[in-house]
Backbone as CSV, one residue per row, in Angstrom:
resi,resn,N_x,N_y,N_z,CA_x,CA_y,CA_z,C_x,C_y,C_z
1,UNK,19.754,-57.864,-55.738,18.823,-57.132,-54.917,19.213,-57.206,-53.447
2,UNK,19.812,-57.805,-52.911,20.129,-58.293,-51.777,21.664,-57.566,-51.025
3,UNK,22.091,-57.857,-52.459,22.820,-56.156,-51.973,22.930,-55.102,-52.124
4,UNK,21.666,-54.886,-52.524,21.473,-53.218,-52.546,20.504,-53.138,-50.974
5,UNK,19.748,-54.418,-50.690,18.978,-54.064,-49.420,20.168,-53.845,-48.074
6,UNK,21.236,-54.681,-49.040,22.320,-54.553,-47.131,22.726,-53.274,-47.483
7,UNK,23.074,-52.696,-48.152,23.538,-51.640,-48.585,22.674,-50.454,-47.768
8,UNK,21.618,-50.637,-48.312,20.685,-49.001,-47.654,20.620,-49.509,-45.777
9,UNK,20.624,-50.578,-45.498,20.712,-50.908,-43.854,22.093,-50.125,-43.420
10,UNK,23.079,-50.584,-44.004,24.688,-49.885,-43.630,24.204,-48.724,-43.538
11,UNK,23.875,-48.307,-44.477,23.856,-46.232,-44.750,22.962,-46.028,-43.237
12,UNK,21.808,-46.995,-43.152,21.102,-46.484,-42.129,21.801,-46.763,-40.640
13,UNK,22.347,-47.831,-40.823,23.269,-47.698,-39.432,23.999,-46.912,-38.927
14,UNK,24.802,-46.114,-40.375,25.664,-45.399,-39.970,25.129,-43.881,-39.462
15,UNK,23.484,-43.381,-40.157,23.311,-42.263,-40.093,22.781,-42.376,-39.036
16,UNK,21.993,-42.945,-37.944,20.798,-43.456,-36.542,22.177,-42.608,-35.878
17,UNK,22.974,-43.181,-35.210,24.192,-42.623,-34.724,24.421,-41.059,-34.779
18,UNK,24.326,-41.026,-35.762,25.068,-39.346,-36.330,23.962,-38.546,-36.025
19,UNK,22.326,-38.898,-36.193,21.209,-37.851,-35.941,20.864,-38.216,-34.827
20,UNK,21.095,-39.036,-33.940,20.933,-39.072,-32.139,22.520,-38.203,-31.969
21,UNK,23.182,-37.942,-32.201,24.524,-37.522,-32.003,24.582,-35.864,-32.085
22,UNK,23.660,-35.512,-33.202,23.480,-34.237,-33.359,22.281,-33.908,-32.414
23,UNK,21.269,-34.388,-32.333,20.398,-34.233,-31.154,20.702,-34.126,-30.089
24,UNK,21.917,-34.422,-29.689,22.062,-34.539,-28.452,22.979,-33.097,-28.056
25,UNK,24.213,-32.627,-29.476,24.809,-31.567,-28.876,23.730,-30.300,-29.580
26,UNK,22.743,-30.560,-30.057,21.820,-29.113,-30.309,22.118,-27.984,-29.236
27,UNK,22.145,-26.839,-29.766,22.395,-25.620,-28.620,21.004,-25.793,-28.077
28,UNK,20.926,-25.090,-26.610,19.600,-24.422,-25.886,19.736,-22.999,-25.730
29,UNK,19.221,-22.089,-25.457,18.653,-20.917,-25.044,18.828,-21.137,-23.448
30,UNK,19.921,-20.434,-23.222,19.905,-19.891,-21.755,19.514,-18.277,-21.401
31,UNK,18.945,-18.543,-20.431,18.015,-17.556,-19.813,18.530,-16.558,-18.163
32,UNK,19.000,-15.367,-18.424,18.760,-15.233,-17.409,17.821,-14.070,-16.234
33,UNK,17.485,-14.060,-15.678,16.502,-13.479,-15.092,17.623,-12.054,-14.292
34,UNK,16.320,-10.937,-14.687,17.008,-9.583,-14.582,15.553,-9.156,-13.712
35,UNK,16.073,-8.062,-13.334,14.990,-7.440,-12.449,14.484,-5.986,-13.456
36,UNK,13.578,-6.196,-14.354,12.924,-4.984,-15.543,12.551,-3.730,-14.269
37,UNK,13.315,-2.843,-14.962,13.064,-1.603,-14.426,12.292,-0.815,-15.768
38,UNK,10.934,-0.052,-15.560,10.456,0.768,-16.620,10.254,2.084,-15.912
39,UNK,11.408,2.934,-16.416,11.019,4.671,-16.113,9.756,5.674,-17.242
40,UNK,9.065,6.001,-16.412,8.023,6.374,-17.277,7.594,8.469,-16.208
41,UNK,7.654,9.011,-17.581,7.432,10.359,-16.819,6.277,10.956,-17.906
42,UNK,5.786,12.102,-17.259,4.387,12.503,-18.194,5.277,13.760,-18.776
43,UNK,4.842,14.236,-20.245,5.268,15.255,-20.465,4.160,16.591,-20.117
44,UNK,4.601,17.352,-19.902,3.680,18.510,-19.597,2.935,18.928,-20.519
45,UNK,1.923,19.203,-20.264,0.297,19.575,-21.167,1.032,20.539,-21.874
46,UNK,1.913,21.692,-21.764,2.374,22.423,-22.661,3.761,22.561,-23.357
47,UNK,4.459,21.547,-23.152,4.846,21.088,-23.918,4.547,20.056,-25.363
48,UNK,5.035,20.683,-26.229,4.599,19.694,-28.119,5.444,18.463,-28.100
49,UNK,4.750,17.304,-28.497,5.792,16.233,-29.263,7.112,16.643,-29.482
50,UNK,7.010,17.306,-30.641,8.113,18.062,-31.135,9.198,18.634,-30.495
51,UNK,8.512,19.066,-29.576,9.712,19.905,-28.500,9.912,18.927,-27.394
52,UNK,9.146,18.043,-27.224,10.091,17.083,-26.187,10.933,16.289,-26.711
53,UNK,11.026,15.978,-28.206,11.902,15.058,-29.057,12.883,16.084,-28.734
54,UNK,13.064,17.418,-29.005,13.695,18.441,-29.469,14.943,18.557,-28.422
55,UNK,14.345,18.334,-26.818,15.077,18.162,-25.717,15.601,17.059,-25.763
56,UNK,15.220,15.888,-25.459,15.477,14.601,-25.738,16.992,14.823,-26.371
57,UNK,17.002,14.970,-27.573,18.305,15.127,-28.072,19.338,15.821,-27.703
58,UNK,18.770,17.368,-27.755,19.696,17.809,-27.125,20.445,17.255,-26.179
59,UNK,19.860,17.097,-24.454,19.948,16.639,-23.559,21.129,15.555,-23.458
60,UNK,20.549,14.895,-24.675,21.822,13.612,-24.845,22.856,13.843,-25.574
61,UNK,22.912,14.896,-26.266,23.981,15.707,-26.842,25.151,16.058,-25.511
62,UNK,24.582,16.489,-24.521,25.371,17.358,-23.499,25.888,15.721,-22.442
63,UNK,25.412,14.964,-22.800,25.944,13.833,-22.138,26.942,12.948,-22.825
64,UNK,27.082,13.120,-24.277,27.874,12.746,-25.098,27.015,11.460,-25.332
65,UNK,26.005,11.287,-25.487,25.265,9.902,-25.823,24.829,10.182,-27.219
66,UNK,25.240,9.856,-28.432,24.905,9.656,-29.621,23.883,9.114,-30.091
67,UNK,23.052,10.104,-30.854,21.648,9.082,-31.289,22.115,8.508,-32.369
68,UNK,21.443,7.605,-32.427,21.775,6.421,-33.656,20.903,6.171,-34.205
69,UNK,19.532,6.667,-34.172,18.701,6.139,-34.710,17.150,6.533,-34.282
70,UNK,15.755,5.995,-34.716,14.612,6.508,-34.225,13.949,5.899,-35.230
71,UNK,12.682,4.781,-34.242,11.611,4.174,-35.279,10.180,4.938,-35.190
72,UNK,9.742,5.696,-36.141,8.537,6.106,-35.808,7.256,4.885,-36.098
73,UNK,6.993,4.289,-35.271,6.277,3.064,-34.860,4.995,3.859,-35.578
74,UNK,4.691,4.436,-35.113,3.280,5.274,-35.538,3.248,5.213,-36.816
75,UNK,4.301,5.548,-37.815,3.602,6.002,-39.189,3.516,4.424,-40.087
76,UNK,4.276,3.078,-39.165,3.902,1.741,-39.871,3.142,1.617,-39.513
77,UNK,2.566,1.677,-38.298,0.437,1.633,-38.276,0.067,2.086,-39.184
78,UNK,0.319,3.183,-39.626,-0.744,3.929,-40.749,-0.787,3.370,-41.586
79,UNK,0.586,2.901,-42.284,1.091,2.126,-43.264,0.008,0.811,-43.429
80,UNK,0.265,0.230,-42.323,-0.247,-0.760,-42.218,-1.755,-1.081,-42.367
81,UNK,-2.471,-0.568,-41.229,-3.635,-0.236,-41.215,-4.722,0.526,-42.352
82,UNK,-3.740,1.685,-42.371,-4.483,2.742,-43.229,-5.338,4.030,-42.732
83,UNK,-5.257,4.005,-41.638,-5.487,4.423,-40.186,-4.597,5.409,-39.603
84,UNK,-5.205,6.415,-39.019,-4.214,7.298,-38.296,-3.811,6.110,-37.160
85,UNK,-2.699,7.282,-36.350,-2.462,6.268,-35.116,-1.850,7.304,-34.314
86,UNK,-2.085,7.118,-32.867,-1.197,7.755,-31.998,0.101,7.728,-32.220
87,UNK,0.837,8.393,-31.913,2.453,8.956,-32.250,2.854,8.134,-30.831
88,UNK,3.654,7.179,-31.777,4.552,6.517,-31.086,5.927,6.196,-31.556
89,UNK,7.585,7.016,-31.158,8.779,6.694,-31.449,8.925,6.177,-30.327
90,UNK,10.455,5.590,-31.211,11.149,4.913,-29.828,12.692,5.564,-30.536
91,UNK,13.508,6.334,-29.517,14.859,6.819,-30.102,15.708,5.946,-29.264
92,UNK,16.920,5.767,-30.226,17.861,4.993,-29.804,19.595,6.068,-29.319
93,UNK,20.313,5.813,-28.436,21.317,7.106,-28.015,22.274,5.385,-27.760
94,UNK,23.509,5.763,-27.695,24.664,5.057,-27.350,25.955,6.097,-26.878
95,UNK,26.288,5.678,-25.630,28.184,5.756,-26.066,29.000,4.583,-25.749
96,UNK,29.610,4.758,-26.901,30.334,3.650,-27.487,31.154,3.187,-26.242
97,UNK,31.913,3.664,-26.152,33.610,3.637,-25.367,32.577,3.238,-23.892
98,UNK,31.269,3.510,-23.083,30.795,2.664,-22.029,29.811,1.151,-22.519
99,UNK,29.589,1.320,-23.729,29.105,0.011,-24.269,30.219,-1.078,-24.311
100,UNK,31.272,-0.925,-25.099,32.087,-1.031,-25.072,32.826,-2.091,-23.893
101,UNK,33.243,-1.357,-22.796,33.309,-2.130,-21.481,32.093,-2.867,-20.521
102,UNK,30.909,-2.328,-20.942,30.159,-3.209,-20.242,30.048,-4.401,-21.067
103,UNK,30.296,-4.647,-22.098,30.354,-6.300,-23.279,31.709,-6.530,-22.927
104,UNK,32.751,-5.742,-22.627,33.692,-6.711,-21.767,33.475,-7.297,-20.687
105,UNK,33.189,-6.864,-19.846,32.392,-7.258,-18.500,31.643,-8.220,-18.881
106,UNK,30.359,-7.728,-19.489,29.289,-9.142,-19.745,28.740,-9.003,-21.253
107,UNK,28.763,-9.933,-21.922,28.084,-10.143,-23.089,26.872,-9.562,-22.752
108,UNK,25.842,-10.500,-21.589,24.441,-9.789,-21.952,23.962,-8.570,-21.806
109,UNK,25.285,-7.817,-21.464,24.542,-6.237,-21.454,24.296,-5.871,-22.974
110,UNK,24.593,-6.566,-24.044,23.992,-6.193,-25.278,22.470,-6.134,-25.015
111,UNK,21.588,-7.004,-24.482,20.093,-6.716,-24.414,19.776,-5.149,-24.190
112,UNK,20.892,-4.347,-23.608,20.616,-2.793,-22.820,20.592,-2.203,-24.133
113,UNK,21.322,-2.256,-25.591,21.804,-1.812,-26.351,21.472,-1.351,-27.407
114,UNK,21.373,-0.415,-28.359,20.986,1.007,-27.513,20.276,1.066,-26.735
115,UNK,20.284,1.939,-25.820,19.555,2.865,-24.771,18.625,3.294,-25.930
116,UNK,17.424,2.631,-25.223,15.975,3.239,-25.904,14.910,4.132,-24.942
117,UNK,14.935,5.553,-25.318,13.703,6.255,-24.615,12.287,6.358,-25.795
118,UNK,11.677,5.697,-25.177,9.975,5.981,-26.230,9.483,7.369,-25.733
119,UNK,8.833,7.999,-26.501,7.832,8.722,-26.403,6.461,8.477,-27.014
120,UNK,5.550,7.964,-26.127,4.394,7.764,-26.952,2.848,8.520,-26.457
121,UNK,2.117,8.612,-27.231,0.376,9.198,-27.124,-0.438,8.737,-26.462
122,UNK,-0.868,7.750,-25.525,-1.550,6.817,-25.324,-3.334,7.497,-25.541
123,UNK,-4.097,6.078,-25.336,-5.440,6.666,-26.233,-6.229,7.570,-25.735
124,UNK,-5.854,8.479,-24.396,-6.391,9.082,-23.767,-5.666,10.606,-24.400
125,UNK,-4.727,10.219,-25.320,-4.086,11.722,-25.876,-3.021,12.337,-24.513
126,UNK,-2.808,11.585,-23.619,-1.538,12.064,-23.100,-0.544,11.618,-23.708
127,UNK,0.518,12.228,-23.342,1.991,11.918,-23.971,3.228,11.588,-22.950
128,UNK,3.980,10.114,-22.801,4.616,10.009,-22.070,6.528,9.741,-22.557
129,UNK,7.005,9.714,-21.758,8.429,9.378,-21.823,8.549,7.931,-21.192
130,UNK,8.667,6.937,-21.921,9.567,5.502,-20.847,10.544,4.751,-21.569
131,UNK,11.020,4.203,-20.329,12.795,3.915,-20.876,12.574,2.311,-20.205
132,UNK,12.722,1.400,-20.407,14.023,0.464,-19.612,14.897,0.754,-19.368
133,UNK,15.275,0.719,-17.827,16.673,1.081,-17.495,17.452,-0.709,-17.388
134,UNK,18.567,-0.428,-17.180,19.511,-1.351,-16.852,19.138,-2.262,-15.576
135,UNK,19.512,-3.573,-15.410,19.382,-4.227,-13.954,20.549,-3.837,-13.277
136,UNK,20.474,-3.204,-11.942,21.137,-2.615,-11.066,22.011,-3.762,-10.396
137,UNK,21.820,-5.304,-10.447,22.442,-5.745,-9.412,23.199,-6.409,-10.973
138,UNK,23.061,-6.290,-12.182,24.347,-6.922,-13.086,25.161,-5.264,-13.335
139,UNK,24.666,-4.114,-12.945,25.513,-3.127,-12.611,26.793,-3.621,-11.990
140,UNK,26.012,-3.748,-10.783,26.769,-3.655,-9.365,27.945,-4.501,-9.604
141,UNK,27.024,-5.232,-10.554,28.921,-6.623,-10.722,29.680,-6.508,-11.677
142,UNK,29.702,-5.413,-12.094,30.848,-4.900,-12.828,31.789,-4.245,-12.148
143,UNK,32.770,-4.337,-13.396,34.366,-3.688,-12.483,33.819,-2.623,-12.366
144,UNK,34.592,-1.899,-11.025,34.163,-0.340,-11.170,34.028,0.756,-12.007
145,UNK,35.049,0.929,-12.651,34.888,1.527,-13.720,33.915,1.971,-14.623
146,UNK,33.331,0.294,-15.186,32.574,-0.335,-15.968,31.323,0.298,-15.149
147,UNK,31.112,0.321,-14.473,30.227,0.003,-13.236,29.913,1.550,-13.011
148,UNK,30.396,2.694,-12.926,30.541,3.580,-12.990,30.517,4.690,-13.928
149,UNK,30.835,4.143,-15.291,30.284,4.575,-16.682,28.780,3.777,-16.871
150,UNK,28.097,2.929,-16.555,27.036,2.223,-16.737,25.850,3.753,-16.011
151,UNK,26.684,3.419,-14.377,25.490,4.532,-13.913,25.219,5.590,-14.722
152,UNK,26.898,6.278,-15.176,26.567,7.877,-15.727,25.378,7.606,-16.827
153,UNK,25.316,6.620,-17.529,24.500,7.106,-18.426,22.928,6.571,-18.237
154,UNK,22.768,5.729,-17.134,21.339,5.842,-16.545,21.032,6.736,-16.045
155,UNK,22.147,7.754,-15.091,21.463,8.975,-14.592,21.324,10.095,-16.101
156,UNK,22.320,9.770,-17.036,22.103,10.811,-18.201,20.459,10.505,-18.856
157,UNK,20.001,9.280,-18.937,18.984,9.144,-19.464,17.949,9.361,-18.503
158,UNK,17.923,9.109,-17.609,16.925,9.921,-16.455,16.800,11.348,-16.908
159,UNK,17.783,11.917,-16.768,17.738,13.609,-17.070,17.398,13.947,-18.414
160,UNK,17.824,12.802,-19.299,16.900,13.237,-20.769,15.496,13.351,-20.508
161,UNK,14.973,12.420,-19.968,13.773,12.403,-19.863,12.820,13.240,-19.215
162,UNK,13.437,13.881,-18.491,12.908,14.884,-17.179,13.233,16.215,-18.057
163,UNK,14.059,15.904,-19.216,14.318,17.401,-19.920,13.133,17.494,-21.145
164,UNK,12.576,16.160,-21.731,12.087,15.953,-22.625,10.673,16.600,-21.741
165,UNK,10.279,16.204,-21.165,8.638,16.188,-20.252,8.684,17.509,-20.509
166,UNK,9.822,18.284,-19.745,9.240,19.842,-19.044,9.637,20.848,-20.650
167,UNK,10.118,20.139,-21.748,10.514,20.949,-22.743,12.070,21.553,-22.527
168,UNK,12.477,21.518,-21.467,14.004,22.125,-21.314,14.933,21.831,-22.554
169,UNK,15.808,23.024,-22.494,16.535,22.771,-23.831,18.581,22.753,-22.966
């Protein structure tokens, strides 16, 4: 019996070590602080949902920004609930080849990634356009280039949005 008690002490000596050891190199969560920009535009009373999605795309068609995607948030409320719900998407657009170099530049420009414009209802039954744009001063510190394909497609998504509101095609 006596050596099975030294026995489980060894094991425990050896493991105290190894789980203060792993405690100690655990990863953390680094953080860094960006300056949130939210672009938000009203769509016009006569313009439809429909037709501001309709621009929306287009729009980003003529900029070469690829949609990739679109969550209609609204119809998992319903889902969910059982409940109508205000119409709320969020569409997703990318181009690759400026994504691309800004993750050379910096990893965390993945947070930008896709470029998301919402269109949503709010409970008053207006209908808006808003985006997060990019932080301008982790712009600025990119190579030029980089730095320069970043803008084009904040000003492209500005102009989606201003195309989506007024219905422009």
């Amino acid at each position: 019996m006596n050596i099975f008690r030294l026995y489980i002490i060894a094991l425990l000596l050896v493991s105290v070590p190894q789980f203060a050891l792993s405690a100690e190199t655990a990863p953390s969560i680094d953080y860094t602080d960006v300056k949130l920009q939210i672009a938000r535009i009203r769509i016009q009373d006569n313009v439809s949902f429909d037709d501001a999605v309709e621009s929306l795309k287009l729009r980003a068609n003529q900029y070469n920004l690829k949609f990739v995607g679109v969550n209609q948030l609204y119809k998992e409320i319903e889902a969910l609930t059982g409940k109508p719900s205000k119409r709320i998407e969020i569409f997703n657009f990318c181009d690759g080849l400026t994504a691309n170099k800004m993750l050379a530049a910096d990893p965390k420009m993945i947070a930008y990634m896709p470029c998301r414009i919402a269109l949503i209802e709010d409970k008053d039954g207006k209908r808006w356009i808003i985006s997060m744009m990019m932080d301008i001063k982790m712009i600025q510190a990119m190579p030029i280039e980089t730095r320069k394909s970043a803008e084009h497609v904040m000003e492209a998504m500005k102009d989606m949005m201003k195309a989506a509101s007024s219905g422009d095609l």
